[in-house]
N, C-alpha and C positions, 0 to 999 in steps of 0.2 A: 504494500500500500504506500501511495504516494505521503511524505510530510504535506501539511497542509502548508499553503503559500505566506509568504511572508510578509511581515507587516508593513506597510510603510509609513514614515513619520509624517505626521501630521504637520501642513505649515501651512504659511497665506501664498502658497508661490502653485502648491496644488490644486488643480483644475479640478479637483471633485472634493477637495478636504472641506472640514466642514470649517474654518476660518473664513472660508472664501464665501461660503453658504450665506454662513452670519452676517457680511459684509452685505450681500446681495438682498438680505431680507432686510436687514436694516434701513437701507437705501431705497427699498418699497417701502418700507412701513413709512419712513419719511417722507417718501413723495405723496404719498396717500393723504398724510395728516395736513400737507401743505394744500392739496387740492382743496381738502373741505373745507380748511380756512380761508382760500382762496373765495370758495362757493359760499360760504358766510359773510362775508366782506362784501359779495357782489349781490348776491340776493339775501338779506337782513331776514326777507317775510317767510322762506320757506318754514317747510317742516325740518326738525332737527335730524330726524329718520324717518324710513321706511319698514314697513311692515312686509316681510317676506316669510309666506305661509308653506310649508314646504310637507309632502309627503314622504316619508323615508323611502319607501317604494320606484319611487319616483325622482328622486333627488337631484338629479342632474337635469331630465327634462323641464322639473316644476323651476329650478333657478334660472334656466336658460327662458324658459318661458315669460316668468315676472320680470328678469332683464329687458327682454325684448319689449315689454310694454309699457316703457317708462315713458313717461309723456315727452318727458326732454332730457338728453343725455346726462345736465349734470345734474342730475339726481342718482346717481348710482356712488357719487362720491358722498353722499348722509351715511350716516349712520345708520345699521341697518338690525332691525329686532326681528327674531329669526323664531316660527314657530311652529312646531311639529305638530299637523293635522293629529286630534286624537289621541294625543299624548300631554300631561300636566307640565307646565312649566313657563316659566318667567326667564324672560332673558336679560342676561344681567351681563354677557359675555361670554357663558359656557356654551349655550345652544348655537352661536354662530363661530367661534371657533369649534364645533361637535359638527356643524354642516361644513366648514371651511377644510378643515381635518377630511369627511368622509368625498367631498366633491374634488377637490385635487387630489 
């Protein structure tokens, strides 16, 4: 039997390591935060978020669906409360990183 393969060190210079990862998400989570504030600055009156109702069954079509029917593009940059058809719960954060987690 073959030794199993060996490790390689983890660094920022590696194209899959997770330093690089970190970087990458970071750098969205920022662009993101800068959009809604963008989107707050320029329309005062909206709504803070969106209600996106989602069947687990379905998870992928029902997001793809509500995306598609946003009246006006920036609105996908609110806030978004996330709720499992049929299932108890208050989203406070859990339930849309629980869809973000299962949809990528």
């Amino acid at each position: 039997e073959a030794p199993p393969p060996a490790k390689r060190a983890l660094s920022a210079d590696s194209p899959s390591g997770p330093l690089e990862l970190n970087t990458k998400l970071l750098a969205l989570r920022q662009y993101i935060e800068e959009r809604r504030e963008a989107i707050k600055r320029e329309r005062p009156s909206a709504k803070a978020h969106w209600t996106l109702p989602v069947v687990r069954s379905r998870l992928v079509s029902n997001v793809l669906e509500n995306v598609s029917k946003l009246q006006y593009p920036w609105l996908i940059w609110r806030n978004t409360v996330v709720t499992f058809v049929g299932e108890p719960g208050v989203d406070q954060g859990g339930l849309t990183a629980d869809l973000h987690s299962s949809f990528w």
